[in-house]
N, C-alpha and C positions, 0 to 999 in steps of 0.2 A: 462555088467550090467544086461541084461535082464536073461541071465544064473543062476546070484546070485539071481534077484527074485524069480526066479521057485525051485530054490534049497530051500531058505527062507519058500516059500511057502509049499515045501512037509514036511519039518521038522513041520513047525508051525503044516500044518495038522495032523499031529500023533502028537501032544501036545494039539491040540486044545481040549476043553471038550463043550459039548452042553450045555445051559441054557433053559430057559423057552421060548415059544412063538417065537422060530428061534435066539434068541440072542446066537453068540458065544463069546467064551472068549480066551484070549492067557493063553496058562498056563505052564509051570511057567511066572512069570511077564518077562520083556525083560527090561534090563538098557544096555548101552553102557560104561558106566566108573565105575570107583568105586569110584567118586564123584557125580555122578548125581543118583538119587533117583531112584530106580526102578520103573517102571507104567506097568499096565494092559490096555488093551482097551476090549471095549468091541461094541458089533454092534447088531443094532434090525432095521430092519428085514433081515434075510437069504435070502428070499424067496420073490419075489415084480416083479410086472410088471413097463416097463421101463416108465419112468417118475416119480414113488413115491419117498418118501424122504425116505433117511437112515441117522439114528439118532447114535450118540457115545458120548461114555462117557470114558474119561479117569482118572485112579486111580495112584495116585502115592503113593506107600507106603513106606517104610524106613525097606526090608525083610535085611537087610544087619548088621554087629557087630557092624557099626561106624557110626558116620553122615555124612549127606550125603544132596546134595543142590538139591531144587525140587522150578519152579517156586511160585511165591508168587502171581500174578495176572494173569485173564484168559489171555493163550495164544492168545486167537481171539478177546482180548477188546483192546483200545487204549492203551498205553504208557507202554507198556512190554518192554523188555529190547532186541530187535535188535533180539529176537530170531524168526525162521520163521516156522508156522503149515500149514502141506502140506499133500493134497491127489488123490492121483495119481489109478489109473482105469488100470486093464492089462488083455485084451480081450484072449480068448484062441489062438491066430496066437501068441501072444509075444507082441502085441503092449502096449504102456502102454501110457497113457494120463493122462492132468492135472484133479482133480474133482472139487479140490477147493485149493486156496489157501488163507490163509492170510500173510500179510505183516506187522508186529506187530512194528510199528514207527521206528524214525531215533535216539532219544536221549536214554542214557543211562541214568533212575533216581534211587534213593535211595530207598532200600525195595522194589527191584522186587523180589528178589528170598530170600529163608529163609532155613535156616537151620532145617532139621527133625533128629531126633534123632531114633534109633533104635527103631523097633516097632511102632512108629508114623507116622502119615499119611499127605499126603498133599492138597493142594487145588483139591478138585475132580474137571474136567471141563467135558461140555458137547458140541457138537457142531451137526448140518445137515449137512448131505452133499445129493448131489447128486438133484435131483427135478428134471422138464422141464429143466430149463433155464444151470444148471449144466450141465446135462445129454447131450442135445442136443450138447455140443463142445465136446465131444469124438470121435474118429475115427470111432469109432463102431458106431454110430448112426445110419446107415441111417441101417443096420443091425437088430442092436435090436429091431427097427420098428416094423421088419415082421421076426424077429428068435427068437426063446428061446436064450439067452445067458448065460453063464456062463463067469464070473469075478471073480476078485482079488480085493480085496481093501488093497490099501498101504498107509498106516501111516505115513508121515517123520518129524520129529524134529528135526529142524537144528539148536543149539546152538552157533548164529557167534558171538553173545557177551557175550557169559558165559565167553568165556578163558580170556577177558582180567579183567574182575571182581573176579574171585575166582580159576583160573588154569593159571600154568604158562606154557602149551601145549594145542593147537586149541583141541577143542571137537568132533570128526566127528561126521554127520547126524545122529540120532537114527532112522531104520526104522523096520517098522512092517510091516507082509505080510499075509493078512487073504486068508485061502481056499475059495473053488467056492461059489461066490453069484453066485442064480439060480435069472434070472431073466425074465421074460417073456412076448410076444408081447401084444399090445390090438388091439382088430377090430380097421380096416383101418377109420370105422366109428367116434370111439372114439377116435383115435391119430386125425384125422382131428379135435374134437370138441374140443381137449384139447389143439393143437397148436393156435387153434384161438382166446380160450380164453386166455393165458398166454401171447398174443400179443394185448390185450386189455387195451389200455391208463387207461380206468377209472381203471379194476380191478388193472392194476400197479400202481395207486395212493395210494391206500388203504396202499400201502407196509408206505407211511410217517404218514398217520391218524394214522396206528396201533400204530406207533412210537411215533407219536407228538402230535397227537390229532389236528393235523390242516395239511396243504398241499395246494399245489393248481391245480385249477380243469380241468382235461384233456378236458373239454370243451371249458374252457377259459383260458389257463395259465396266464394270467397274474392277475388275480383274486382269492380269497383264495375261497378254495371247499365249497359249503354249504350241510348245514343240509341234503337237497333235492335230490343232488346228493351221499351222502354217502346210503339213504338211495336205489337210485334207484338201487347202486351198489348192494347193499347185496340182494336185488332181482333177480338179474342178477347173483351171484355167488348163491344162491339157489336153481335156475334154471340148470346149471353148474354141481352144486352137486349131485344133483340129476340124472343124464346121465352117470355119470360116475363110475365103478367098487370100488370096496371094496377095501382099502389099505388104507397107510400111505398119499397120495395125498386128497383123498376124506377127511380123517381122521383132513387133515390141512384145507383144505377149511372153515370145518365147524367148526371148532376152530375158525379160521379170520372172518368169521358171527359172532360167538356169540361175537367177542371182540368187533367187529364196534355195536353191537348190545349194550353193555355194554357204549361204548364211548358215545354213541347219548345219555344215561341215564347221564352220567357223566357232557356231555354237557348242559342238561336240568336239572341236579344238584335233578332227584328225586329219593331220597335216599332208597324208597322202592323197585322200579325198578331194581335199582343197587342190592340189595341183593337177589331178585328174577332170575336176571341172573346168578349172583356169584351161586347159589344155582343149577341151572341148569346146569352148568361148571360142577360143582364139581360132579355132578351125570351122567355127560357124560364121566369123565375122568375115574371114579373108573374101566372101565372093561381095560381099555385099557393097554396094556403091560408098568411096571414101566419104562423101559429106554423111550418111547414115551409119557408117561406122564410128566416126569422131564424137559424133552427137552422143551414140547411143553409150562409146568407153566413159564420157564424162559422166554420166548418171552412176559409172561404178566407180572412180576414183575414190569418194568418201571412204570405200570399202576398206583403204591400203592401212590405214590407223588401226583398224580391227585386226589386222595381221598382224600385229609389232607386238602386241599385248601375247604371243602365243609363245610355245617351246619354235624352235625354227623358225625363229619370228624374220633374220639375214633370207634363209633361204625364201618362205616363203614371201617375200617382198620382191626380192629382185624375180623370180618369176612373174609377179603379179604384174611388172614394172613391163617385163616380156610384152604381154600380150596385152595390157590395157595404155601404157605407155606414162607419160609423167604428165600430171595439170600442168596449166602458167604458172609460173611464180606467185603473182596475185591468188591463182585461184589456191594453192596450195598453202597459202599462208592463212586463207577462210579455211579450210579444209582440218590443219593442226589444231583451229581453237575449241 
């Protein structure tokens, strides 16, 4: 197996073409059957010291003469159809480790996947991978610490319920195998400052606020978080941000500020607040590379529900719409429940 990666791998590299800002891309597209849709992946950043986030975007298009089946809901959301999205890290000795994986439910329901017709396109998805908490279960770890390293990123899609919905032969994994991610150590000073904070209760609370706009408080668990503490939080991740180097980790930080930053307004329901944030967002995001702005507006969409509930609920909506833009249909339809 690790033979076929490295073989996958030299092929992909002489096919691969460069994009903007470190993004590569597969090219030609990569499909496994001649029922399942063809997709692209694509990856931002190339180049990152160890711990930032790498962000992907997968395209599925229909380059093929006949129709052809390409999921209908994101592969990483709940109630997919038994299919499994997986990413696997292969250090230069051969080793390869898990980066992420999802486990997309146990039931099979109606209108997971849709038929695309020649030339048409399918549900584009986006997902993170990698971070601290990722990063740190790979073999490589204690390595990339204090090396430069150079990696693999592998893409797998395992179709274990496609075959009994629309093939009457199992589907094997579809896998993608990116050339070297350069990625590179930080002073021993900043890996210490950044494992202490991503082992920090309060900041790992923020992970539900961002979510729910409520959580409970790493002070008191058995208590829901208040105002006080969200706000000491985002001081403490300020502080944070500020220590630590330029990339895709820094880049998330101060995203997760401005939204806890948004939420407290949300919570306090003042409506000009709210657009003066929204407004700041939207002028933080413009420089920033398209595959790590897409990524990072979906992590807010959930948010647009929590507007509707307020006084100016038209107005503040269609701004929100402005600067973070509209989910997929599918994802929007998770989003209302």
């Amino acid at each position: 197996m690790k033979l076929f990666y490295r073989m996958m791998s030299f092929y992909l590299l002489c096919q691969s073409s460069l994009l903007h800002a470190g993004e590569i891309s597969t090219d030609p597209p990569v499909t496994n059957s001649d029922m399942l849709c063809p997709f692209r992946v694509e990856v931002y950043p190339k180049e990152f010291q160890v711990g930032d986030i790498v962000y992907v975007r997968l395209h599925f298009e229909n380059t093929t003469d006949h129709p052809v089946w390409a999921p209908a809901h994101l592969l990483n959301g709940s109630g997919s159809e038994y299919g499994i999205l997986s990413y696997y890290f292969g250090d230069e000795k051969g080793n390869e480790s898990a980066w992420k994986r999802h486990q997309l439910g146990e039931l099979i329901g109606q209108g997971r996947w849709e038929k695309i017709l020649p030339g048409q396109k399918g549900l584009t998805q986006y997902d993170a991978v990698g971070g601290y908490h990722g990063t740190k279960k790979l073999k490589c770890w204690d390595e990339m610490k204090t090396n430069r390293t150079w990696g693999q990123l592998m893409v797998r899609l395992n179709f274990t319920g496609f075959s009994s919905r629309r093939l009457n032969t199992p589907v094997p994994p579809v896998l993608v195998v990116f050339p070297s991610l350069d990625i590179k150590p930080r002073t021993p000073k900043e890996m210490e400052l950044i494992e202490e904070f991503m082992s920090n209760k309060q900041y790992l609370a923020m992970s539900r606020v961002i979510s729910t706009l409520s959580g409970y408080s790493a002070k008191n668990p058995s208590k829901t978080i208040t105002v006080e503490e969200i706000q000491e939080t985002v001081i403490m991740m300020r502080e944070f941000h500020d220590q630590i180097s330029q990339g895709t980790l820094k880049n998330s930080i101060q995203y997760q500020i401005f939204l806890l930053e948004l939420i407290l307004q949300i919570k306090d329901k003042n409506t000009t607040e709210q657009m003066k944030i929204m407004d700041r967002i939207g002028k933080w995001l413009e420089p920033l590379p398209e595959l790590e702005q897409e990524n990072l507006k979906i992590v807010t969409r959930h948010l647009k529900r929590h507007l509707s509930r307020q006084d100016n609920s038209e107005k503040l909506t269609e701004h929100f719409t402005r600067v973070f833009g509209d989910p997929p249909p599918m994802l929007e339809e998770l989003l209302t429940k």
